[in-house]
N, C-alpha and C positions, 0 to 999 in steps of 0.2 A: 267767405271761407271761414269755417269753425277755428277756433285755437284750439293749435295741438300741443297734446298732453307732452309732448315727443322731451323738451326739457325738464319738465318736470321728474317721470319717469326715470331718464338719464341721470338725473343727478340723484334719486333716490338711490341708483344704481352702483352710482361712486359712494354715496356715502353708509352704505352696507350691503357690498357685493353677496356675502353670506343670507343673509336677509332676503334681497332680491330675489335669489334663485328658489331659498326655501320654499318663498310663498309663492312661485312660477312650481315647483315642484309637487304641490299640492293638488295639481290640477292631472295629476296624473293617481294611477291605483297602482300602489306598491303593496308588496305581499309582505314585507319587512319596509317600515318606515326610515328613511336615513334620519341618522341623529348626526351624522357629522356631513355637513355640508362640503364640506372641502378639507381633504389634508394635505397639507404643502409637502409632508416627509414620503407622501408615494408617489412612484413612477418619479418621468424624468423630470418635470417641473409641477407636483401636484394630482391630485385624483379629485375627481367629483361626485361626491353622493356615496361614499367611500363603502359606509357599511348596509347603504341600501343593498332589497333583495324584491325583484323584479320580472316583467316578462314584457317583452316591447308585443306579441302577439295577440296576447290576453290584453292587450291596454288598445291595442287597433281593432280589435273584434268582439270579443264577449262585451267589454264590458258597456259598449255601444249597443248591444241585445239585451242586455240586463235590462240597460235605461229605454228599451223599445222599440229602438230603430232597428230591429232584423228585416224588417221589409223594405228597407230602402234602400234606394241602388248603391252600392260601395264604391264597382268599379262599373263602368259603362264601354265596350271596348267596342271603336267604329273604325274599321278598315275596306278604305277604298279599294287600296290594290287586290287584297282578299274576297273582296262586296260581300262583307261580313257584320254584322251588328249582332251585338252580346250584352246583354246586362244581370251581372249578380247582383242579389241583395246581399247585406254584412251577413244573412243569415245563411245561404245561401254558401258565398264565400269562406266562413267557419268551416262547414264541411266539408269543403274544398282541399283545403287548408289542415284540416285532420286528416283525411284520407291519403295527400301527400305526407306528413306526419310520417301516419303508421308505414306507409309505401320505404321510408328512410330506416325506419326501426328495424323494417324486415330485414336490411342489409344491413342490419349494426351500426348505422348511423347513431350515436348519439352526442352530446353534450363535451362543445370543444375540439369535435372533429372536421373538415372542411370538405366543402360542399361546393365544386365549383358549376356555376348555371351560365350556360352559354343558349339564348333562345332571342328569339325577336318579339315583337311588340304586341304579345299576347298577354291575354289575364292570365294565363297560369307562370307568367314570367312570376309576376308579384305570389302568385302563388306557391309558388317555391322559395322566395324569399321568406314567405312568412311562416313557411313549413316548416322552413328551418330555425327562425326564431324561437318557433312555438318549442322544438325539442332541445335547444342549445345550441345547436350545431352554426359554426360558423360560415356563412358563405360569401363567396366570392365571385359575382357576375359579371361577365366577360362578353365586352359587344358583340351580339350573336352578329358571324360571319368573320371575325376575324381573324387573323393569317395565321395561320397551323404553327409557325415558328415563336410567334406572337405568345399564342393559346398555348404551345411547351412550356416556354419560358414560364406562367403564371401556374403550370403544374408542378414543377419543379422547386417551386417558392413556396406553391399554398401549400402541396402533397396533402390535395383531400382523397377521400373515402372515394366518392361517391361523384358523378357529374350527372347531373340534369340537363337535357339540351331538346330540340329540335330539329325535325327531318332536314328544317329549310326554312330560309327568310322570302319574301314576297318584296320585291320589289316595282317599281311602274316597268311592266313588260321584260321582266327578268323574271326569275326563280333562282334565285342564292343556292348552294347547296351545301350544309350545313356537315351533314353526316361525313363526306372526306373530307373537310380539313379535320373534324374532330379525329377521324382514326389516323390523320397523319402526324398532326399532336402527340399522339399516345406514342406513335411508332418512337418519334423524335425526341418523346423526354424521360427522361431517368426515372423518372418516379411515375408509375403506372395504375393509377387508380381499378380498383377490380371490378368496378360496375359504373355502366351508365345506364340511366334510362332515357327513354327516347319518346319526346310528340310527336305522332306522326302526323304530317297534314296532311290536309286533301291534294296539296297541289304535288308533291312529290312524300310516297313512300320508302323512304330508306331500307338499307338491306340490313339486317343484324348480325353481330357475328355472337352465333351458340354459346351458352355459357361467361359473357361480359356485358351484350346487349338485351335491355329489355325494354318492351314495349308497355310507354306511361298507360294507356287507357287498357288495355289488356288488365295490369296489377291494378288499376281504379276497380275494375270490373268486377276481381278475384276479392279484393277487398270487403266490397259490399255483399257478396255472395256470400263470402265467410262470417258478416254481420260486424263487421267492423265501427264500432259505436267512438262516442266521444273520448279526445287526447286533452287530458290536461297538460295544460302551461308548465313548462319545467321552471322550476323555480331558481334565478340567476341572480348573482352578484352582480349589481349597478353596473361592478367597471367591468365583467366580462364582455368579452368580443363579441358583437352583434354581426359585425364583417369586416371584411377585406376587400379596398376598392382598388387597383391596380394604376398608374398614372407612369409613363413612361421615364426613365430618368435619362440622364446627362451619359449616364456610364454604357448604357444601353442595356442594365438589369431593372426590370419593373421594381418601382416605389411600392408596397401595399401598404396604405392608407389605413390604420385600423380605425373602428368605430365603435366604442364601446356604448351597453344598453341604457344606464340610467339619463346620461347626461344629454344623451342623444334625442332622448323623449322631449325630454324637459325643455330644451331651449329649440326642439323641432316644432313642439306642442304651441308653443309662447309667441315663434313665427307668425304663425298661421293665424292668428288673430289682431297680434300688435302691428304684425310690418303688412303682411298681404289685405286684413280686413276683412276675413273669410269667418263664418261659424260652424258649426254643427247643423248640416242640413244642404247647406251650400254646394251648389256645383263648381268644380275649382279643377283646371286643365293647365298641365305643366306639357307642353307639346317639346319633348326631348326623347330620348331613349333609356332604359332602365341600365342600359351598360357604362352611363353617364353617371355625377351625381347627383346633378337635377333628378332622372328618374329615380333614384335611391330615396331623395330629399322629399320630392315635392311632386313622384309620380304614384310612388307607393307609401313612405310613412307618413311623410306631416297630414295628409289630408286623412289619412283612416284614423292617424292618433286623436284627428280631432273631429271625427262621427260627420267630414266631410263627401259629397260624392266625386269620385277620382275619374279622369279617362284615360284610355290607352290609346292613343290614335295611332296606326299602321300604314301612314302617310306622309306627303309631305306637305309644305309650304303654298307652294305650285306646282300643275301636270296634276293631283290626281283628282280633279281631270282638270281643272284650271284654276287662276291667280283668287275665287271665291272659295279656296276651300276651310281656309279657318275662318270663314264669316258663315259659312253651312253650318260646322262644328259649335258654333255659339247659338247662332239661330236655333239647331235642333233639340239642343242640351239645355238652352236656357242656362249656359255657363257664366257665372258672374265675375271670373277672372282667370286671367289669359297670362302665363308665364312662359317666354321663350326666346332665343336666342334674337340680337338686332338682325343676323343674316336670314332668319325667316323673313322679318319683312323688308331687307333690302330685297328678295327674291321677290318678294308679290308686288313691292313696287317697282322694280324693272319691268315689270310680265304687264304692271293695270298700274301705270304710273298716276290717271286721272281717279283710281278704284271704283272704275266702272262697275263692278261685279256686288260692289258694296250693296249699291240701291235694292237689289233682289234677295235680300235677307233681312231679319228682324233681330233687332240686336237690343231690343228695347231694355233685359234685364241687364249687360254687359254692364259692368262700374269703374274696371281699371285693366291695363295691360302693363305688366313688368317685363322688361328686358335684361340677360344678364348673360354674362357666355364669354364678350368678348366688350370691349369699348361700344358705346353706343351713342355714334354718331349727334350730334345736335338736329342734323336737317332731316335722319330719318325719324327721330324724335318727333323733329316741327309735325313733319307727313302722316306721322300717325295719329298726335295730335289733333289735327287737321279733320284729317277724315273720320274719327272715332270719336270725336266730342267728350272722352271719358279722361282722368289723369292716365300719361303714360310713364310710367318709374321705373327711371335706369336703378339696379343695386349692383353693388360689387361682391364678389364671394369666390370661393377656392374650394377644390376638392378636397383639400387638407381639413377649411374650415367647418366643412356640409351646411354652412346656414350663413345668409347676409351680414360681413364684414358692417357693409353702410347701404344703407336705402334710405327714403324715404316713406315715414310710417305710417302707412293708410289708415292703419286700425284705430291708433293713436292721434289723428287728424292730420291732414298732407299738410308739407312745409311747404314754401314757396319754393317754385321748378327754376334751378338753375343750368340751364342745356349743359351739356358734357361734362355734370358734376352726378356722381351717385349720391349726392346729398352727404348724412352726416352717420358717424357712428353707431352700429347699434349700444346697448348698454350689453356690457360684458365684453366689449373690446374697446381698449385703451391707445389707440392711433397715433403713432409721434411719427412724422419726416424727420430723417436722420440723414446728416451729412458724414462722409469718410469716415469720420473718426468716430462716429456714432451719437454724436451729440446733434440735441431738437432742433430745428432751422427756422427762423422768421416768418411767420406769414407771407406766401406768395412765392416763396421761392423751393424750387427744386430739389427732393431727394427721395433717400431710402424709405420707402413704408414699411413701419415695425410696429408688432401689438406689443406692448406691453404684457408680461408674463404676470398672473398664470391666464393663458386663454381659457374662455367660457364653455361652460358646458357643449357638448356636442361638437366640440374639434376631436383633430385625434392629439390622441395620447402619448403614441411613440408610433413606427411603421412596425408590418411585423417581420419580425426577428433580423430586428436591424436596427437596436438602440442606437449606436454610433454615428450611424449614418443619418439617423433623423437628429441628433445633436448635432455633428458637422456641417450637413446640410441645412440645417432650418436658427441654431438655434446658437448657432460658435460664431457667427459675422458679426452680432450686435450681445453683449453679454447683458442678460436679463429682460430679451426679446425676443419674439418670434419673428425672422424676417420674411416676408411676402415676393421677395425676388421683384415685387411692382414697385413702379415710380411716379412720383406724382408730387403733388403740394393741396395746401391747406389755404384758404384763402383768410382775410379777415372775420366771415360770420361764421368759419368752422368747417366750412363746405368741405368736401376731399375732391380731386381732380385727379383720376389715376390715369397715368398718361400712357403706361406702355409697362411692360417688363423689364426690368433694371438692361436687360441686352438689348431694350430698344430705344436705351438712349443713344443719342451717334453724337462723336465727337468731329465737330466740322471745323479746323482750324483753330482748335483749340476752345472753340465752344460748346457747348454740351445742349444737343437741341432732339427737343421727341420728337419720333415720329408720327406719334397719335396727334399731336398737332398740327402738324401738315397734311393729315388723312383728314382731319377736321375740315379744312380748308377746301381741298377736294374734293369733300364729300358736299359740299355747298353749291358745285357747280350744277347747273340744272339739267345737263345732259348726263350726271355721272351717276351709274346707280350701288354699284362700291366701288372700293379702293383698296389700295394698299400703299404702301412706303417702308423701302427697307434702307439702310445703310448699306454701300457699294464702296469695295475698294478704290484707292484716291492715292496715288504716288504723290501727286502735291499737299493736300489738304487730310489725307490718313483717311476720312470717309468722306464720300458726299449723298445727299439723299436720291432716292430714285423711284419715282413713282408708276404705280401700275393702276390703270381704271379700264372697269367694264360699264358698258354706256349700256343708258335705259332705255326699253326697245322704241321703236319709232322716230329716233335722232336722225338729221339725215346733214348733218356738219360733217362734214371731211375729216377723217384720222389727224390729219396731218392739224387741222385749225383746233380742233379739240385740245390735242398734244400742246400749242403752243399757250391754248389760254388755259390750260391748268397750269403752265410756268411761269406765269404772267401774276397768275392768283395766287399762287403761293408766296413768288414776292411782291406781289403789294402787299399783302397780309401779316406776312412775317418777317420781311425784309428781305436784301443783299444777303443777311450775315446765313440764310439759311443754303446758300450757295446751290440752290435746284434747280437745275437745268434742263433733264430728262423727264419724261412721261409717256409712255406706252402702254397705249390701246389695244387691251385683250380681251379674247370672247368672255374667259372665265377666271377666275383665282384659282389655287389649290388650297384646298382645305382637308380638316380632318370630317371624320361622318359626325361631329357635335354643331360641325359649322366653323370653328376656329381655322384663321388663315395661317396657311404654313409661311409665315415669314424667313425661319429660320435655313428652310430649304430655300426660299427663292435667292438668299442672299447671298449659300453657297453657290447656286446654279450662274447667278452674275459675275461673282468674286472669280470666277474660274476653278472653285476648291473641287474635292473631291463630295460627291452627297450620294446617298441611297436612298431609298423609296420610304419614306418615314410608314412606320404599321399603322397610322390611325388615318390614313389619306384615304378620303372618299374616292377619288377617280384619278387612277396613275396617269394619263393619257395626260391628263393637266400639264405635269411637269416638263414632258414636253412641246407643249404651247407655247411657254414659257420661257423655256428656252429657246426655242425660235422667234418670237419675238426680240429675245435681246439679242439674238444672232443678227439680225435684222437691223433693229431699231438702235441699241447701245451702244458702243463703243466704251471700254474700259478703261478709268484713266490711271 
């Protein structure tokens, strides 16, 4: 194994954070150079790159053509469910990307106005993202298909101009359809944007309504015919708004997330080389959605800010058509690196537990696969490991953050893998566990994860038009920190272990025990292909844990024996004191459409509380699975 740079770097990092970032910021093309790196006196905690002046559009496209590359693929878009294959060059793309431009101008779109793009997992998703970089305009994309009550609320927040969207999403053996939830949005929110335009697919035509709907390839058409020539780059202030990423809150009013332009380059740009291992040339596949902010992150910008080729894939895991379809994806693309959630490949391992399907693909260029989304298992780790012969790196990160909190740094040479750790800090984030009272806790032991202020380029800044609430929220629990709501510890070499979300710690009798470690545990058993674990109301002991596993196909143990040696394995593993007694055997989890398990609903669904259908749930039908199950199987104590 080479020695990596990974401490060296770091500590450069600590000891001239200003410094650091400067000479990481040179690797980008500003139109106005920053002279001030950082000023502590703006915004809530700080600005970065304060008096740079900028274009995140012009830095993912021209200037990738200057240096030559306009004939190489940018984006490469393969969709099964559509049986569709598309490839732009960056040159190609630019014009793309102008034509939408000008398409925004026509309707007065400009500079600081909002843009909200509700589409699926098409190139011109990205291509409206960068339409709108190129002119100023702030946008704000909204997982195409999601719930019209959903889609109000984030109209009524962002009150843009202007929406970009599609006829329809393509799902396996479905057609989404796109067009009424968007006009029941409109009907539903106060604030009424005057135009959309609309992709129409092939699989379904929408209807338009005269004078607010217009047809996207129609005004492409009207454009070129009127001679529609090259859009310069509008020239931005570092901290202006690149977007607004929408994350559901507690109150039930959407978070947006802003993202401002300089800083966002800069430590997106630094990524992609230091943590992933990727260059300029490279094939690089983040398998997420662009209404995520992996697709924001790592589907659209890191990889074109750095002259990499990007894919869109309009598929899934497993079904389209079977458990080989991200080994086809690497095979055809010659992709050298693989970013995506652990529940994709708990999916392909339930489906091809022995990855039979592997053998019928060439994966010769393949060098690493990152997981990040949710906790990532040790044993799914082992299994990929296993079959892939390549390093596999869990990292930890947040939509808040848009770039890896802790990984391990491929670019910078890999550290030694320790299972269910995301390894170690990047540089620009200052990591403490913090106990109650907010003071740092011992090695090994249990608490609050807080970054030390001011966070690194490319987090956000404040939410928008919600200073208060992003102080209160994020930034009034620990005073001269940002708190992460996750929970974890720090071991002796520095490692981080994030175990859960500070609400998933459960108190068992006055112990304080994760659930991530007991999902660990479970996840270990060789019939189980995920899990879960929530905290269940408990008259005696205030909570007890209660597990949920879906078993990997071809098991042919009995419900009932399964059940008993998952409770078997948890306490030998972690003792009595973890008091777990329950385990129920179900077809599926409920999750949202990123993959994340809805814990927090199944805890209501046990507890007996009141729950509603969370908006970001892939398949309602789930929840009541789930519920009958513990109808069934539970008993409340």
């Amino acid at each position: 194994m080479q020695t990596s740079r990974y401490h060296e770097v770091y500590a450069r990092w600590q000891s001239d954070p200003q410094g650091f970032w400067r000479e990481a910021a040179a690797d980008i093309d500003w139109i106005k150079l920053p002279q001030t790196i950082f000023d502590p006196k703006a915004g809530v905690y700080g600005r970065w790159f304060a008096d740079g002046v900028c274009n995140t559009s012009q830095n993912c496209l021209d200037r990738h053509i200057a240096a030559g590359r306009g004939n190489q693929p940018a984006i490469i878009y393969d969709s099964p469910v559509a049986d569709t294959r598309r490839t732009l060059s960056y040159s190609e793309l630019l014009r793309e990307v102008e034509l939408v431009g000008h398409m925004l101008k026509r309707f007065n779109v400009g500079k600081g106005d909002r843009v909200i793009i509700y589409m699926p997992m098409v190139p011109e998703a990205l291509v409206a993202m960068l339409a709108c970089a190129r002119i100023g305009a702030v946008h704000s994309v909204v997982f195409g298909g999601f719930a019209a009550h959903e889609l109000a609320t984030r109209l009524d927040d962002a009150r843009p101009t202007l929406i970009l969207a599609a006829s329809c999403g393509v799902e396996p053996g479905r057609v989404v359809h796109y067009k009424p939830l968007l006009d029941r949005a409109i009907a539903e929110a106060q604030h009424k944007p005057e135009t959309t335009i609309i992709l129409q697919r092939p699989q379904e035509q929408a209807s338009l309504i005269e004078g607010r709907d217009y047809d996207w390839m129609a005004l492409r058409a009207e454009l070129i015919a009127e001679g529609a020539g090259p859009l310069a780059p509008e020239p931005l202030a570092a901290t202006d708004p690149l977007y607004i990423l929408y994350t559901s809150g507690t109150t039930g009013k959407p978070k947006g997330v802003v993202r401002d332009n300089g800083g966002h380059m800069v430590a997106l740009n630094w990524s992609m080389g230091a943590l992933y291992g990727v260059e300029a040339g490279d094939v690089y596949w983040a398998a997420s959605d662009v209404g995520w902010v992996v697709g924001h992150s790592y589907i659209c910008y890191a990889p074109l800010l750095k002259g990499c080729t990007t894919i869109v894939y309009e598929g899934k895991p497993v079904g389209t058509p079977d458990p080989g379809a991200f080994w086809r994806m690497i095979s055809d693309y010659r992709i050298k690196v693989l970013f995506t959630a652990p529940t994709a490949f708990r999916a392909i391992r339930k489906e091809d537990p022995r990855a039979e399907y592997l053998a019928k693909y060439d994966l010769a260029g393949f060098k690493a696969l990152f997981l990040a989304g949710e906790r990532a298992d040790p044993d799914t780790v082992k299994w990929a490991e296993d079959i892939l012969k390549v390093p596999v790196i869990d990292h930890w990160w947040q939509t808040e953050t848009g770039w890896a909190i802790a990984g391990n740094p491929l670019g910078l040479g890999i550290l030694p893998v320790k299972h269910g750790s995301p390894t170690v800090p990047m540089p620009g984030y200052d990591v403490q566990i913090l106990d109650e009272t907010g003071k740092p806790v011992e090695a090994g032991k249990m608490g609050s994860i807080a970054i030390k202020l001011p966070l690194p380029p490319g987090c956000l800044p404040t939410l928008w038009n919600a200073e208060e609430r992003f102080q209160t929220g994020y930034l009034a629990e620990y005073p001269g920190y940002y708190n992460t709501s996750d929970a974890g510890y720090r071991d002796a070499d520095g490692y981080l272990f994030i175990m859960g979300r500070t609400d998933d710690i459960i108190n068992v009798a006055g112990h304080r025990l994760s659930t991530g470690g007991m999902e660990e545990v479970l996840a270990s058993h060789p019939s189980v292909a995920e899990c879960a674990v929530i905290g269940a109301k408990d008259s005696l002991k205030g909570e007890v844990p209660l597990g949920f596993v879906v078993l990997k196909a071809g098991v042919h143990a009995s419900q009932a024996e399964i059940e008993k040696d998952c409770v078997r394995l948890v306490r030998d593993r972690i003792g009595p004191v973890a008091a777990f007694k329950h385990t129920l055997v179900v077809n599926r989890l409920p999750k949202t459409r990123s993959g994340k398990i809805l814990r927090g609903t199944m805890k209501k669904i046990a507890d007996g509380d009141a729950w509603s259908i969370p908006a970001t749930i892939d398949d309602p039908a789930v929840l009541d699975e789930i519920a009958g199950a513990l109808k069934a199987g539970y008993k409340a104590g």
